[in-house]
N, C-alpha and C positions, 0 to 999 in steps of 0.2 A: 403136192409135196409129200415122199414120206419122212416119216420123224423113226427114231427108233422107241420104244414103250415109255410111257410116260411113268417118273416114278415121283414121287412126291417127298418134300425135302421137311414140311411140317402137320400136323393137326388140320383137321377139315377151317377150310376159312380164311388157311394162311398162305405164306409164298410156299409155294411147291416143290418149284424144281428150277435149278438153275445149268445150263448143260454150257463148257465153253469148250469149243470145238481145238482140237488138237492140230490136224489135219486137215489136208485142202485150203487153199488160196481164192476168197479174203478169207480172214478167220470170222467168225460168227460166234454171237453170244445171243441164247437164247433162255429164257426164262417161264413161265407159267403160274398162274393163280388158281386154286380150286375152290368155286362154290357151290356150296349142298344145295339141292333142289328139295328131293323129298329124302327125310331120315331113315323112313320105313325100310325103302329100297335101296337107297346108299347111292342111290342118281345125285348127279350134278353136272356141273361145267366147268370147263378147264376152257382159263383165257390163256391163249399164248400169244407170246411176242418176238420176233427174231430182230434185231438189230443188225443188218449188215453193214458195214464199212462203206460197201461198194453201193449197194444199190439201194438202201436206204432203209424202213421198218417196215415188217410188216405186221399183221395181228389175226386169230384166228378162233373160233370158238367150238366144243364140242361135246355134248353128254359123254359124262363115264361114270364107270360105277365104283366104287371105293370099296375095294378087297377086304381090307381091313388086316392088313398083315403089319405086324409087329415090326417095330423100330430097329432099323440095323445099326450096325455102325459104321462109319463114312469108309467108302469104298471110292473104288476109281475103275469106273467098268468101262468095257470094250464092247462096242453094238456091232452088227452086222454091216457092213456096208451100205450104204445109200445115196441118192442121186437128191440136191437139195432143190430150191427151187431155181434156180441161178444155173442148173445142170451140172456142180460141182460135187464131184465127189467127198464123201463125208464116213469117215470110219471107227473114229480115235474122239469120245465121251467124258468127262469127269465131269461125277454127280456129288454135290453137297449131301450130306446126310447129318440126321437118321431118311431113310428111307422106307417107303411103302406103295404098293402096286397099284395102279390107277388099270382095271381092264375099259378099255375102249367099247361105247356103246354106239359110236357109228362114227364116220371118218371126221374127220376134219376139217372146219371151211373157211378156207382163208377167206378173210373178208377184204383185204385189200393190201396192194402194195405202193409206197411213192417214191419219187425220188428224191427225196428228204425226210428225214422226220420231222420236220415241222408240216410237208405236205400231208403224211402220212397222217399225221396225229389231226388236220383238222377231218380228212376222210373217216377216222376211228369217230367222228364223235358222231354224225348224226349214224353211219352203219350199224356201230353199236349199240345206241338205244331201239333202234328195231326190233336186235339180236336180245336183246338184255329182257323187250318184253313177250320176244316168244318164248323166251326161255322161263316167263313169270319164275323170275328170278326173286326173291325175298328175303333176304340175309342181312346180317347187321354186317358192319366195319369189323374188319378183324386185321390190319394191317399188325405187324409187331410194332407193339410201343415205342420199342427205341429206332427204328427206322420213322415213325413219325416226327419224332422228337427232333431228330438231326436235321429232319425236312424242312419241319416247319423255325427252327430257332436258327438256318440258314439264311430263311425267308426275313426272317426278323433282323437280321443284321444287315439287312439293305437300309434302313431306317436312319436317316440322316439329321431330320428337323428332330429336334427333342429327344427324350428319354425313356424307355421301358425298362420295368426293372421288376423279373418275377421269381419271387420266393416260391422253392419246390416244398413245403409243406412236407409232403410224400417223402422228401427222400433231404432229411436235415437240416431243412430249408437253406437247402442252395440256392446259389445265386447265381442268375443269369441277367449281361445286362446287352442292351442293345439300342445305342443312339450313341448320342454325344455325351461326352462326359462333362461337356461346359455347357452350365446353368442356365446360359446367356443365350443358345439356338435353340429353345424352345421349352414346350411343358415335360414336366415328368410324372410318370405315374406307378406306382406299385402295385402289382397283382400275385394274390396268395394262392398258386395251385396247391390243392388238397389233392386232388385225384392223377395217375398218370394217363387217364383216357381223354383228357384235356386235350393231348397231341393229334390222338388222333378223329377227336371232333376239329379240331382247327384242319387239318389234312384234306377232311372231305369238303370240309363248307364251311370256311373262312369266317365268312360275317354270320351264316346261322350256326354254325357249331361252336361261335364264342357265348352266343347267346341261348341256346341250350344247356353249356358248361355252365354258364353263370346260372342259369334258372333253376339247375339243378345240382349246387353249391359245388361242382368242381372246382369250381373258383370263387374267392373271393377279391372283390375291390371298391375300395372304400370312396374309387371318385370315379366314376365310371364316364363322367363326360370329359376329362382331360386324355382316356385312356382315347377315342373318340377323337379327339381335338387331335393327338397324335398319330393317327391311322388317315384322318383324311388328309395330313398335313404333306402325308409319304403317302398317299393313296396311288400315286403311280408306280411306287415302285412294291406294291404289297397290295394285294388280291386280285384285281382286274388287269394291274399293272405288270404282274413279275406272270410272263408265259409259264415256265415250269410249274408254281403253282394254281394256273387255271386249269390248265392240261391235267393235272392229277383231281382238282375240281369237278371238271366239267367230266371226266372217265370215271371217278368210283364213284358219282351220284345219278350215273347214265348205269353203270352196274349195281351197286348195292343199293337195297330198298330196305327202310325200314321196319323192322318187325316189332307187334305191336306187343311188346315185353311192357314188364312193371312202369320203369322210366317211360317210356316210348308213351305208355298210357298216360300216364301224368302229363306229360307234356300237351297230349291232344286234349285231355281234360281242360289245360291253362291257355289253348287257342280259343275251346270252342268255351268261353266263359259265359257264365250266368249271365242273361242279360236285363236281366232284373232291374226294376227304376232304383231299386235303391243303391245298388253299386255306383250306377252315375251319376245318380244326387248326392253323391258323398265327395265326387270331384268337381263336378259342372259346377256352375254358378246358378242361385234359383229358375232361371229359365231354361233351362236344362238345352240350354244350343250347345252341340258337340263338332263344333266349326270352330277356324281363325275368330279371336276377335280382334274390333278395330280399337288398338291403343292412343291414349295423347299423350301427349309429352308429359302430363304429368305422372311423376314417378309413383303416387302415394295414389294413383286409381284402381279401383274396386274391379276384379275382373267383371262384375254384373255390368256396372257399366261400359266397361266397353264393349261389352256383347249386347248391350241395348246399343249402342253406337254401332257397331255392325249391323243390326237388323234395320235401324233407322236409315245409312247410309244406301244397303242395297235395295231395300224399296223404293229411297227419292230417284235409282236410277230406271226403274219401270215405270215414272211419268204415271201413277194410277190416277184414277178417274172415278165416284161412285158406281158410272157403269161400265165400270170392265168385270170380268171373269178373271181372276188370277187362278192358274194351275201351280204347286208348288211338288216337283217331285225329290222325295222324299225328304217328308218333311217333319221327320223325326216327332218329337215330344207338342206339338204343335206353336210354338210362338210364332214363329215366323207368320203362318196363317192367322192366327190371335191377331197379331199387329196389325197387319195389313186391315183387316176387316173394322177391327176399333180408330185405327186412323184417317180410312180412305173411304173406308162406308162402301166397297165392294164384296163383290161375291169372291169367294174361296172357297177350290177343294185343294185336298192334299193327298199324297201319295205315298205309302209306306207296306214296307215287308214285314213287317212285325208287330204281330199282336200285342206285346204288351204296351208299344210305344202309344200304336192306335188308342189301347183302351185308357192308357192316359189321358192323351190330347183330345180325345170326346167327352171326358170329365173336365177338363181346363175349359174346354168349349161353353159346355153347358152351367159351368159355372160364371164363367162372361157373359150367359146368355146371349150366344152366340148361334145357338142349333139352327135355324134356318135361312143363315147369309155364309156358315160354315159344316163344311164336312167333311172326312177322313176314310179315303179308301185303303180296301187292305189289297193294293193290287200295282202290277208289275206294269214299269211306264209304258209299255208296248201294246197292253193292253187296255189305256185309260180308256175311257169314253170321251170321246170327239164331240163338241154343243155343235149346233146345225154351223153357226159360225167359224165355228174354233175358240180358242180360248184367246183373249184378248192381251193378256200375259203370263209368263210362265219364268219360275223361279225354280233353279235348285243350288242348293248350297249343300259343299262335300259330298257330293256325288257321283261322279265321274272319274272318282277313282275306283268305284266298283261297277266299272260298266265291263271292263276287260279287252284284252289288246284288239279283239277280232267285230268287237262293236262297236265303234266309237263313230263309224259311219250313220251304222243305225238309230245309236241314238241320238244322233243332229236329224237323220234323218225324220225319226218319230216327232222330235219336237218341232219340226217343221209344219209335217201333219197338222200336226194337234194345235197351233198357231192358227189365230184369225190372217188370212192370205195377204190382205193388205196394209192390215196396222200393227200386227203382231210385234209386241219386243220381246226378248226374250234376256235374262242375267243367269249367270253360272259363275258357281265361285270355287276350286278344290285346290289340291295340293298336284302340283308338274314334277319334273326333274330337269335339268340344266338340258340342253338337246345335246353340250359331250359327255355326261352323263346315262343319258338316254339310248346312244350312241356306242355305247361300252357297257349297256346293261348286264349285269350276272346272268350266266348260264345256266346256274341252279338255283334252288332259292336260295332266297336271304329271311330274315326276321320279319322284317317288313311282311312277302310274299305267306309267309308259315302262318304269322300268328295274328297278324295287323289288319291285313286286307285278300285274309286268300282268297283266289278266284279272280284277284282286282288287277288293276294294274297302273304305275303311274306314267302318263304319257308327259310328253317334251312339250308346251308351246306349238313347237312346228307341228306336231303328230293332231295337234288341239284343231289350230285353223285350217288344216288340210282336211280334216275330218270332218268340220263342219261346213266347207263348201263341197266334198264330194255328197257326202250326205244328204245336203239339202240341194242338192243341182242346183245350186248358186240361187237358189232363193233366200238364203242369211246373208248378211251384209257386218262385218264387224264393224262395230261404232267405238269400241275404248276395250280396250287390255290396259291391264297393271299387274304386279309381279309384287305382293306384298310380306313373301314369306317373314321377313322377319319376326312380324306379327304374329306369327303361330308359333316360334320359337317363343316368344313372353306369354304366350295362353299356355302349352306346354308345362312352364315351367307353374303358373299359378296352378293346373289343375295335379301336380307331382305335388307341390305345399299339401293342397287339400287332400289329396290325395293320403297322403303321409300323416297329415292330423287328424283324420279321420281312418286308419286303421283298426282299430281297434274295433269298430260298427261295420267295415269290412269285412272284417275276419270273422265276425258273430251272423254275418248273413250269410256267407260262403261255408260253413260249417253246416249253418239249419238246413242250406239245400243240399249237400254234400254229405250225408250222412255218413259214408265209409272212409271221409280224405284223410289222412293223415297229415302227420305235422310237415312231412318233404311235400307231401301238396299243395297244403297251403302256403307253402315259403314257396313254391315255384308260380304257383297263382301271384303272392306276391310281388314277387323277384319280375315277372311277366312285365306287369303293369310299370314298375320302378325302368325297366330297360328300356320300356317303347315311351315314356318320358324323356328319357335324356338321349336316347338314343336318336330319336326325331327331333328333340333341340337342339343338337351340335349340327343336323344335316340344316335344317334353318338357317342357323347363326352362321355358317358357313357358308350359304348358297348355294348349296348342290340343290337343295331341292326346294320349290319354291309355292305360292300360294299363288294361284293369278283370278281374278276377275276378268270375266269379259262379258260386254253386251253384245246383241248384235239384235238386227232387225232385220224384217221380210223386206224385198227389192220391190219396188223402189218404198224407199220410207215417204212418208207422208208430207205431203207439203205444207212447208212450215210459212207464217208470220213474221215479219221484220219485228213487231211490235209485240208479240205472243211473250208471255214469261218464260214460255222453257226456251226462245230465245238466248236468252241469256244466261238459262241454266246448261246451256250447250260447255260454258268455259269451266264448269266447274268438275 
């Protein structure tokens, strides 16, 4: 296809050029984006996109170099003749302006044509992330403000169940509302924009750009799990649910990349947080388990214990013995191991990525006087050490959410392995998602993805037991699943308490290691912690995403006793 010279309608970063064809049958409207590559040299790329009536969208990428000529004023030009790609003639241009000369630094390539836009745009998405990383493309968002704005408070008045309701700070505190105006179909909640780049973090990444804005007080809101309670109540018709807005999702986070500026740094600062014991003794309960724990009905209980209730409950379901071998991978701050060894009088190792967790849990160790029935490696479950037998049982608790999409085979498979072949049980306990949920996952990331579990990933149930009999070529046998998220929703919320009453010894340890953070650091460190609290308690409380328990054991399990006690422990 030739085009006539591409002229550029804003500043590097922004919309370009907008051309709508005069002449020739269909009419065509064509558009353009320019991103800087390097500044030195004035290279970049120009996304183009043709819209035809007739034949559908097409899209096109190409280095060019930015002249640097001075802003005109809006004109209505005339190009030379040309043959489009349709074979229609094309002669008659109006260009938006100011203008400026884009010279071509090689042709053009169209990446694809459909016949629809909706065909089209789902071919634009993986074509383009191919395009986007030869192009090591690196640029922030630079949409115009008010083109996000329109977008996304279009997006928000799909919003049926309840009420949004957001003070523009920025601009007189206008008022924008969008749900119902009766009390009576749902929550309501107010959110205070300060900043106008709120719009267009919502624009790229809906669920992480609201949580960016918030960490980095674009916004404020004073209840943040109703605001939550409201998005997943309309979840279909707002993020995953409304096409227009995934399609603009899944395209300028497949084109623009993060550059690591001031903010940008803070932010990675507030993922990769100190992991220091003291931060999560300041939320945990003294046993420092960083899992669900198991709640009783009664209201006025101690979250310690019901995290000794948790550790009690999934040991009684490994059936231990003085002589088994329990493997526990990764077993955090060590209790879990502790337990086991002081209640079962078995051997225990453990498995962990981190130093300082280890040099904990071998101080708890040897303070129980535990060193030679317990021990703590610093080392990756694929590479544990196999006893001539195998290990007689193997635990892991919240782990498996950082095993990641592409191994979930291998790790059934390893614990297979590493399992005694004929008596072997094995319990696992993390956090799923619904499977339509799972089913509908986000194209780019989310909060979760960024700052919670990067690398990780949360699988469906279905994804769980499929993975654990490809894995183990049908040598696991599941004996009991349960689904107890709600549970993690009420630990959640005790460890956001402590959390929050303990601030103050937070922010005094986050400073000592932090020597150069500033005060927006520490409020986005904060703000971090405060988000993936409530943020992960509405998805609980709600059940999209859920906690499941499952055992399973090596084929054929062991033959049991009419008269045997774990006979009867079978119903419980």
């Amino acid at each position: 296809m030739s085009l006539p010279p591409i002229t550029a309608a804003h500043p590097e970063g922004a919309f370009l050029m907008h051309l709508i064809t005069f002449t020739g049958s269909p009419s065509m409207d064509h558009w353009a984006y320019w991103i800087s590559i390097d500044s030195e040299t004035d290279i970049g790329v120009v996304i183009h996109a043709t819209a035809d009536v007739r034949n559908g969208f097409q899209l096109g990428i190409k280095r060019s170099r930015d002249l640097g000529a001075p802003a005109n004023k809006p004109t209505t030009k005339t190009s030379p003749q040309w043959i489009d790609h349709n074979g229609i003639e094309k002669s008659l241009c109006k260009v938006k302006a100011p203008v400026k000369t884009l010279d071509s630094v090689e042709e053009t390539k169209w990446v694809f044509s459909g016949a629809s836009r909706l065909a089209a745009n789902e071919k634009l998405i993986g074509r383009l992330l191919v395009l986007a990383r030869q192009e090591m493309l690196a640029v922030t968002p630079s949409f115009a403000q008010s083109y996000a704005k329109t977008f996304v408070i279009k997006t928000l008045q799909s919003i049926t169940k309840g009420r949004l309701v957001l003070i523009l700070r920025y601009n007189n505190d206008e008022k924008i509302t969008s749900g119902s105006t009766d009390a009576a179909t749902g929550p309501e909640a107010v959110i205070y924009v300060n900043k106008p780049r709120f719009w267009t973090r919502i624009l790229i990444a809906f669920d992480l750009g609201f949580s960016e804005a918030y960490m980095l007080q674009d916004i404020d809101c004073d209840d943040l799990g109703t605001v939550f309670d409201i998005y997943l109540l309309n979840k279909d018709l707002l993020g995953f649910g409304n096409p227009l807005l995934v399609f603009a999702q899944r395209t300028l986070r497949l084109v623009i990349k993060p550059t690591n500026n001031v903010e940008q740094a803070r932010l990675n600062a507030s993922a990769h947080y100190d992991t220091s014991n003291k931060l999560f003794a300041s939320f945990l309960s003294l046993d420092m388990n960083y899992s669900c724990a198991h709640w009783s009905a009664d209201r006025s209980e101690t979250l310690q214990s019901a995290q000794e209730r948790k550790v009690d409950t999934l040991l009684k379901r490994l059936d231990l013995s003085p002589e088994h071998h329990l493997l526990d991978i990764g077993c955090g701050w060590g209790d879990v191991i502790i337990t086991a060894a002081q209640k079962y009088g078995c051997r225990v190792t453990g498995l962990t990525l981190a130093k300082e967790q280890k040099q904990l849990a071998e101080q708890r160790i040897k303070e129980a006087g535990l060193q030679d029935q317990v021990s703590v490696l610093l080392c990756d479950y694929r590479k544990a050490p196999r006893p001539d037998e195998g290990y007689d049982r193997i635990i892991s608790i919240g782990m498996f959410e950082h095993v990641g999409k592409k191994y979930f085979n291998e790790y059934f498979g390893t614990i297979s392995r590493l399992l005694h072949p004929r008596s072997g049980l094995m319990v696992i306990d993390g956090i799923t998602m619904t499977n339509k949920m799972f089913n509908n996952k986000s194209p780019v990331d989310t909060f979760i993805d960024r700052y919670i579990f990067p690398g990780g990933y949360l699988p469906s149930i279905n994804l769980l037991t499929q993975s654990l009999h490809e894995g183990s070529k049908g040598a696991l046998e599941i004996t009991y699943a349960k689904d107890i998220g709600p549970h993690y929703g009420k630990t959640l919320i005790a460890w956001k308490e402590k959390f929050e009453h303990n601030w103050k010894n937070i922010r005094e340890d986050y400073v000592a290691t932090h020597e150069n953070a500033s005060e927006e650091d520490i409020e986005a460190f904060r703000r971090m912690w405060i988000f993936y609290f409530v943020y992960c308690e509405a998805g609980f409380r709600s059940r999209i995403i859920g906690n499941y328990i499952i055992c399973a054991a090596k084929t054929p399990e062991p033959v049991i006793s009419y008269d045997s006690a774990s006979f009867g422990g079978m119903l419980q």
